[in-house]
C-alpha positions as CSV (number, residue, x, y, z in Angstrom):
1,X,53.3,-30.9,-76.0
2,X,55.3,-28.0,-74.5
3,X,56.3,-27.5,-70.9
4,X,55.7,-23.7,-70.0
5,X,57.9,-22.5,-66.8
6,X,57.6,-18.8,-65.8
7,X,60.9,-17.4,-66.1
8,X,62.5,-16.4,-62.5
9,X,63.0,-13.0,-61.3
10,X,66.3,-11.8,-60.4
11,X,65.3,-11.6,-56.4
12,X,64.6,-15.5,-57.1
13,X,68.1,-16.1,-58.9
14,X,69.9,-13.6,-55.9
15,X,68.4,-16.3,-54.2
16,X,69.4,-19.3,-54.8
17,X,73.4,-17.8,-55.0
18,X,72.8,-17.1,-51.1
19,X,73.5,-20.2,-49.5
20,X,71.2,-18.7,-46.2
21,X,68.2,-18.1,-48.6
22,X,68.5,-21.0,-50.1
23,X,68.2,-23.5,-47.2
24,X,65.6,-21.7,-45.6
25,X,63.9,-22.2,-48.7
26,X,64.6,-25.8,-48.8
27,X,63.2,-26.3,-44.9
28,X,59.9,-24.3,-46.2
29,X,59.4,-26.6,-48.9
30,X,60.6,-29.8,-47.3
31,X,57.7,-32.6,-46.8
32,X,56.8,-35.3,-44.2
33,X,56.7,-35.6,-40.4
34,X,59.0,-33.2,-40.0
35,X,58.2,-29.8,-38.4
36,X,55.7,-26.9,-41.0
37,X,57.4,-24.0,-41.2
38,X,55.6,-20.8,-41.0
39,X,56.5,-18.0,-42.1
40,X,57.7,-15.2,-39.2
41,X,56.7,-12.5,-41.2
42,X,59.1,-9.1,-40.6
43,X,59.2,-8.8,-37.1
44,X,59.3,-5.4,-36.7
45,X,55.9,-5.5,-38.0
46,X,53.6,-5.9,-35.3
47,X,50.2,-8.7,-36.1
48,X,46.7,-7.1,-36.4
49,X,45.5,-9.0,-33.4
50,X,48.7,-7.9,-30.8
51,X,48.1,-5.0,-28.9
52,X,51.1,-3.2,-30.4
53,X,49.1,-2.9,-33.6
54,X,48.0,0.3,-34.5
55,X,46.5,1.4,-37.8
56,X,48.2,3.7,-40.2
57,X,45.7,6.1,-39.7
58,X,45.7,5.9,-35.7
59,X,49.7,6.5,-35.5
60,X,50.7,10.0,-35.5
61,X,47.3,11.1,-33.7
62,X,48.2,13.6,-31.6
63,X,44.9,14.7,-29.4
64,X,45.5,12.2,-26.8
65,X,43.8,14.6,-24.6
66,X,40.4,14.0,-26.7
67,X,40.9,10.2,-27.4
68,X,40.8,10.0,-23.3
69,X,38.1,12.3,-22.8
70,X,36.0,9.6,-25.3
71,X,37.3,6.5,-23.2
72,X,36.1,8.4,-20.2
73,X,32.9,9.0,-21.9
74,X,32.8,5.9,-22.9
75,X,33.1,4.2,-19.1
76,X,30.6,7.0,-18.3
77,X,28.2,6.1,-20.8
78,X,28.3,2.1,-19.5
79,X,28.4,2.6,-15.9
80,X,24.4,4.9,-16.8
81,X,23.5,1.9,-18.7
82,X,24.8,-0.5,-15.9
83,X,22.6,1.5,-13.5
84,X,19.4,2.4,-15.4
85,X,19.2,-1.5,-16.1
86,X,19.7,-2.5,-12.3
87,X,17.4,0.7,-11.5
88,X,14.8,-1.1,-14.1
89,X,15.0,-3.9,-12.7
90,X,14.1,-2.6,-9.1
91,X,11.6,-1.1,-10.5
92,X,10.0,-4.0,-12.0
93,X,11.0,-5.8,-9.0
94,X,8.9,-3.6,-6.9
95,X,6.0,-3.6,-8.8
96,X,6.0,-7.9,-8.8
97,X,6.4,-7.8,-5.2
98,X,3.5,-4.8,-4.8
99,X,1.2,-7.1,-7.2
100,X,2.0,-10.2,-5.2
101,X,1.0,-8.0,-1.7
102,X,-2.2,-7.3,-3.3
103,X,-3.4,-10.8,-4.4
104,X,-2.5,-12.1,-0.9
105,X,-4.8,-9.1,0.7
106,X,-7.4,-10.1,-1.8
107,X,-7.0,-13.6,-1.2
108,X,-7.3,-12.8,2.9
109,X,-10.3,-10.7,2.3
110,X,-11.9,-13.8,0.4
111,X,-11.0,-15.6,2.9
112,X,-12.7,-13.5,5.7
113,X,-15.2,-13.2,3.7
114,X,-16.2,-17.0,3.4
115,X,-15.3,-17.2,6.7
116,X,-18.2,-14.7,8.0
117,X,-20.5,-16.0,5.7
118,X,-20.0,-19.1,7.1
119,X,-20.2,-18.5,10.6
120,X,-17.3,-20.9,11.8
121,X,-15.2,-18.6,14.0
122,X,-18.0,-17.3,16.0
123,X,-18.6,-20.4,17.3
124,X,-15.3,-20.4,18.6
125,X,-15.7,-18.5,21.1
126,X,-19.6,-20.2,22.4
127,X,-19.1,-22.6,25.6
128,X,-19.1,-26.0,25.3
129,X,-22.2,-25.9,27.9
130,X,-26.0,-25.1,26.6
131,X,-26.6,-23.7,29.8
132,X,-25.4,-20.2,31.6
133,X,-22.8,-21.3,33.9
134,X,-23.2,-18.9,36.4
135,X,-27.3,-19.2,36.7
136,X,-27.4,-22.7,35.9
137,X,-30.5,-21.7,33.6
138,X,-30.5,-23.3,29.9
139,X,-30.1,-21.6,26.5
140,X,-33.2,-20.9,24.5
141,X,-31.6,-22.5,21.7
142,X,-32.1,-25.8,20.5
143,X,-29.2,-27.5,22.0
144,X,-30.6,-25.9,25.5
145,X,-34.1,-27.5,25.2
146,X,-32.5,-30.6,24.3
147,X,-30.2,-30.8,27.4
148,X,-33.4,-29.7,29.4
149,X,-35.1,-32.5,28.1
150,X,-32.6,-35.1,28.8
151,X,-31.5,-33.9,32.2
152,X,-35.6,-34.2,33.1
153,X,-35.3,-37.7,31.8
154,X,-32.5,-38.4,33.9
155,X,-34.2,-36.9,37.0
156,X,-37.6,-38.8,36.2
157,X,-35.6,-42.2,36.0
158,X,-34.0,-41.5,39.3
159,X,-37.3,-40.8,40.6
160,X,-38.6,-44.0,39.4
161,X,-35.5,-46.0,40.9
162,X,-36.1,-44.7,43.9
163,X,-40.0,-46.0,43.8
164,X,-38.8,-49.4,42.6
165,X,-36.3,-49.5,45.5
166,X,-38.9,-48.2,48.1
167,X,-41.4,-50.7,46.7
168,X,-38.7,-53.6,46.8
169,X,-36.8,-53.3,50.0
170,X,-41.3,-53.2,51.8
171,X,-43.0,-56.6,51.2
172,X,-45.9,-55.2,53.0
173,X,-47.5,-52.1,52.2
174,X,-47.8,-50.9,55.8
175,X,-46.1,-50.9,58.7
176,X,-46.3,-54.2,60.5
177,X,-45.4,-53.1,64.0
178,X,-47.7,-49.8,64.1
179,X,-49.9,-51.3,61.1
180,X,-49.9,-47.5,60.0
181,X,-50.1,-47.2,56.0
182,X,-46.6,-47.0,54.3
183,X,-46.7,-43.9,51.7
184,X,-43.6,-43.2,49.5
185,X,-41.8,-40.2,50.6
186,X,-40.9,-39.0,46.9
187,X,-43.9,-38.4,45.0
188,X,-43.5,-39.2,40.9
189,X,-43.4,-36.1,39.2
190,X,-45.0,-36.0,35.8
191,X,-42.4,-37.0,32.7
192,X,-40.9,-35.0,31.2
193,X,-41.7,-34.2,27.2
194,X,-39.7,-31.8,24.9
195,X,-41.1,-28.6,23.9
């Protein structure tokens, strides 16, 4: 069994003769909890990444004027977009809040609709009274006959009070120091019925 080494190159003998080379080259390769070396790389050199970088190609450009008028464009170009998407958006905006103003109005016209069709705020403004305050006389509605009726009742049981009292305060049916005949002064009225 052979062990093969590459041979070194002369940079890599030049090397190890220069005592600086040679224990940077031990720190690269020494091992352990010690500190990694990286390698710098040629300082002068600038990374890709750092803002000093510049392409081989983008070094001796010489229409500065031109690569400016681009950037400008550029800005230009975003600030449009910036403003037909918040001019899009006011626009669709608009249109929600326009949709949203019509369903309410359709909503309210429901609304008033059921409303008349039912009848409930024109009763609002009827009196409480089934009768025409001013002429005393009663509504020909329903609830008019009905108070009619009952305030006949109540005048027929007054009526009738006043025969029972009439009849109970006499114990004689005439007058028993003239011996005239006693007659009720209220006659009784007919009762009342409800039409």
């Amino acid at each position: 069994m052979f062990h093969n080494v590459e041979p070194r190159t002369r940079e890599e003998r030049l090397a190890t003769q220069n005592r600086d080379l040679h224990e940077k080259g031990m720190l690269r390769a020494r091992r352990g909890n010690y500190h990694h070396y990286q390698e710098a790389g040629n300082p002068l050199i600038p990374e890709p990444c750092s803002p000093l970088y510049a392409a081989e190609s983008n070094r001796f450009q010489r229409d500065v004027a031109g690569e400016l008028r681009e950037e400008k464009l550029h800005t230009y170009k975003k600030q449009q977009e910036l403003y037909e998407k918040k001019r899009q958006e006011t626009v669709q905006r608009e249109a929600q809040r326009w949709q949203q103003m019509e369903t309410e109005q359709q909503l309210e016209a429901q609304r008033m609709q059921h409303v008349r069709q039912a009848g409930l705020k024109g009763k609002q403004n009827k009196g409480s009274e089934h009768f025409d305050i001013i002429s005393l006389e009663y509504n020909p509605t329903p609830e008019g006959k009905k108070l009619q009726y009952k305030d006949g009742v109540t005048r027929y049981r007054a009526v009738l009070r006043q025969q029972n009292l009439f009849s109970k305060s006499h114990s004689v049916p005439h007058n028993i120091i003239t011996g005239e005949v006693r007659q009720n002064p209220v006659g009784l009225p007919p009762a009342p019925h409800m039409q």
